[in-house]
N, C-alpha and C positions, 0 to 999 in steps of 0.2 A: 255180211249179206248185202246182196243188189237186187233192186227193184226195177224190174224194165218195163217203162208203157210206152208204147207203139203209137203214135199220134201220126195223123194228116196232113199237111200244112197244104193249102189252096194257095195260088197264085193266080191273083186278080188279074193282072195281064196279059195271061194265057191262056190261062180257063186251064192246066194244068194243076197234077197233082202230084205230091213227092212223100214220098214215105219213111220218115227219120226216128230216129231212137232218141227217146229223152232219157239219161241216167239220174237216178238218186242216190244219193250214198246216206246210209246210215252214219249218224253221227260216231263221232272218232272215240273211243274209250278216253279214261280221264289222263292215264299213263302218255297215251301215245300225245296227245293235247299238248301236255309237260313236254316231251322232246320236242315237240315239233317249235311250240314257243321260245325254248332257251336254244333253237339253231338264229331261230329267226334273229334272235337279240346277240349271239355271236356274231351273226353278219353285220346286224345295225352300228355293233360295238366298233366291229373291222372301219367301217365308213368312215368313223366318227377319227378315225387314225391316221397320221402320218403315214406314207406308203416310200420306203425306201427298199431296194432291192440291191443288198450288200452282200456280197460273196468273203469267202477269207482271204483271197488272194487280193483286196482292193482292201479292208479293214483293219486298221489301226487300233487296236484298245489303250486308249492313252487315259493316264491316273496325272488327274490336273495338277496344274504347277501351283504352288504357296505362292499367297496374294503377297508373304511380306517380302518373299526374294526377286519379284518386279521392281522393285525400285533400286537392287544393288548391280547393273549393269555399266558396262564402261561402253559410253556412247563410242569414243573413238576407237574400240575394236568390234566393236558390233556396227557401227557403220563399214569400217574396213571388211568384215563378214558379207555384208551385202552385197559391195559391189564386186564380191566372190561369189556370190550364189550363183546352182545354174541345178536346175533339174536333176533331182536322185540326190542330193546334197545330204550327207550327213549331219552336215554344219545346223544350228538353228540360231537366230536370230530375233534378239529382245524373247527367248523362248518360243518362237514360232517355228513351227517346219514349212519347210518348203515340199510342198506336192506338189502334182499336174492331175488334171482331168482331160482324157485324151478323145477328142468324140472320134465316134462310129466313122465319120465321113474320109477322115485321112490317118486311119490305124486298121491293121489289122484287126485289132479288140478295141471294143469299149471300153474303158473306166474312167468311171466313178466313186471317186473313193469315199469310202467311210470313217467315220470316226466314233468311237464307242467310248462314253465315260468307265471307266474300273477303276477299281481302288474303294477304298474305306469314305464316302462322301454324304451316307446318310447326315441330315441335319444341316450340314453345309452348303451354302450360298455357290454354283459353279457356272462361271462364264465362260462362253466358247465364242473364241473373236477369229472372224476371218479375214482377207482382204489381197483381191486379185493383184499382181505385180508383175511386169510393172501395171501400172494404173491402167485403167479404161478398160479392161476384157468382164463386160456383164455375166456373170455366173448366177444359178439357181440352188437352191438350198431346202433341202426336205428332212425330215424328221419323224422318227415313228413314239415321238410325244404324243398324247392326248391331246388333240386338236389344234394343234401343228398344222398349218397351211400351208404351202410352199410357197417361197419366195424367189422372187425371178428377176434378173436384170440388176443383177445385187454387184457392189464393186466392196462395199468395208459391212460387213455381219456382224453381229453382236443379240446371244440370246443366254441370259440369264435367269435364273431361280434356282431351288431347292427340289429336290423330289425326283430328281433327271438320275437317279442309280441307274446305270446300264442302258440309257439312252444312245439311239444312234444318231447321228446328221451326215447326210448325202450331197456331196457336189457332186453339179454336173454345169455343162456348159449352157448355152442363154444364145438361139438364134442367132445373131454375128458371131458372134465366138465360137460355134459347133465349125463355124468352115475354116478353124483353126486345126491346126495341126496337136495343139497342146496348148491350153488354158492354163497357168501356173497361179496357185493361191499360196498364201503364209496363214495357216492354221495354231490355235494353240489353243488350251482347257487353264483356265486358275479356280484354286478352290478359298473360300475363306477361310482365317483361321481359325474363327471361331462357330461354333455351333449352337450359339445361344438363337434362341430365335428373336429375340426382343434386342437382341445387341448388333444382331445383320439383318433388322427389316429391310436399311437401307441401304443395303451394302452396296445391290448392285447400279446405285447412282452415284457410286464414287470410285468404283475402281480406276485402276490405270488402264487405261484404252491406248495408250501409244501403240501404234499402228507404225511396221518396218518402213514404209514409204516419210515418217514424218524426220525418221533421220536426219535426212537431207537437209528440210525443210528448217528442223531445229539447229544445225550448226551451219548456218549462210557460210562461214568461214572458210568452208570447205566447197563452196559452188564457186564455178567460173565467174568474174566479175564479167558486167556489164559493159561493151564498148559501142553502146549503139547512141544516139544523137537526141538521145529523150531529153528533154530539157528540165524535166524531175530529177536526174540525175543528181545537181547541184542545187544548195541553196541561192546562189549566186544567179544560174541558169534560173531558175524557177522563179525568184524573182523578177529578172526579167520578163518571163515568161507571161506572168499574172500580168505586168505593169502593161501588156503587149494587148492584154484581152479587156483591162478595165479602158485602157485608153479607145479599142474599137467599142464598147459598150459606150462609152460618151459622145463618140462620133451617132453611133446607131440613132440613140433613142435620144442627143439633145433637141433634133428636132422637132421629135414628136411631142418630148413635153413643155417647150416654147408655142407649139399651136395648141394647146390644151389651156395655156394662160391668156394669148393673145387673140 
């Protein structure tokens, strides 16, 4: 039921008068109260969430890799993998895949791909490491975890814990990188092997984080040697080097500390 009173309202500054309907509403039954409250707290709930928008043609449901079969890799065919890589690759590396995230700007389609933990991982500790390649293209990362923020401008990802069953994470590209044509990252899931919870409180402070880029980095043997004129280069040179800089420090500063005594 509604109660309608018809009120006046004056307007001082015109000496004018308008004529408007004020409504009441009788209070809501106790039933409708209940729905209306548990919509409110579904939306509040929605908020408080990670916002990823994954379709199936962009989503991966990957069942993470065993934390103990990261350490049985042969560096020198997984580095030879790398410098195979190239976009849609079957191949993975150190267990990683290789995707792309393709923006709006120079694709027909967008995507953004997703990644979906599956498998048996109740109890278990599961990392998800990502890391743009080659290096420098900033990418963002979202998640429809419970309060999940998204992270932006991101080049090496790393998010760990327990409780992520059927969790998703969303790349997408990061302002300079959208006016690419294709962002390419190396994704991949590990899970612990065990499920005690008192034996992987810490687990995820010590996984293996090797990252496809460190490769490189870790067998020098394998990079082009250096021909440029650094004088770091030799013990020999560097010593000269030093004897080159203590000798201008002597010239600089003996005068200064001869007038300090005399």
């Amino acid at each position: 039921q509604r109660r309608v009173r018809e009120a006046v309202v004056s307007t001082q500054s015109t000496g004018t008068s308008v004529r408007t309907s004020c409504v009441y509403v009788c209070p809501l039954e106790l039933s409708t109260m209940i729905k209306l409250l548990v919509v409110i707290c579904v939306c509040l709930f929605g908020l408080t969430r990670g916002a990823t928008e994954c379709i199936a043609g962009n989503t991966t449901s990957q069942t993470p890799l065993n934390e103990d079969d990261q350490d049985d890799y042969d560096f020198e065919t997984e580095l030879n993998k790398l410098k195979e890589i190239y976009s849609g690759s079957t191949e993975t590396v150190l267990g990683y895949t290789y995707v792309s995230i393709l923006p709006v700007n120079y694709n027909e389609y967008e995507v953004n791909p997703c990644w979906s933990v599956s498998g048996s991982v109740e109890g278990h500790k599961v990392a998800i490491l990502a890391q743009s390649y080659p290096l420098g293209d900033g990418f963002c990362v979202d998640s429809d975890i419970d309060g999940f923020s998204q992270l932006c401008n991101v080049n090496e990802f790393k998010y760990c814990d327990d409780g992520v069953d059927g969790a998703t994470f969303q790349f997408s590209c990061y302002q300079q990188s959208c006016e690419k044509q294709s962002v390419n990252i190396f994704v991949k899931m590990v899970m612990s092997t065990s499920d005690d919870g008192g034996e992987i409180e810490y687990w995820c402070d010590s996984t293996n984080d090797t990252y496809p880029s460190s490769l490189a980095r870790s067998r020098p043997d394998k990079m082009p040697e250096y021909e440029g004129d650094d004088p770091s280069q030799t013990k020999q040179q560097y010593e000269d080097g030093d004897i080159a800089t203590r000798l201008c420090a002597i010239l600089l500063l003996g005068p200064l500390l001869i007038s300090l005594f005399f």
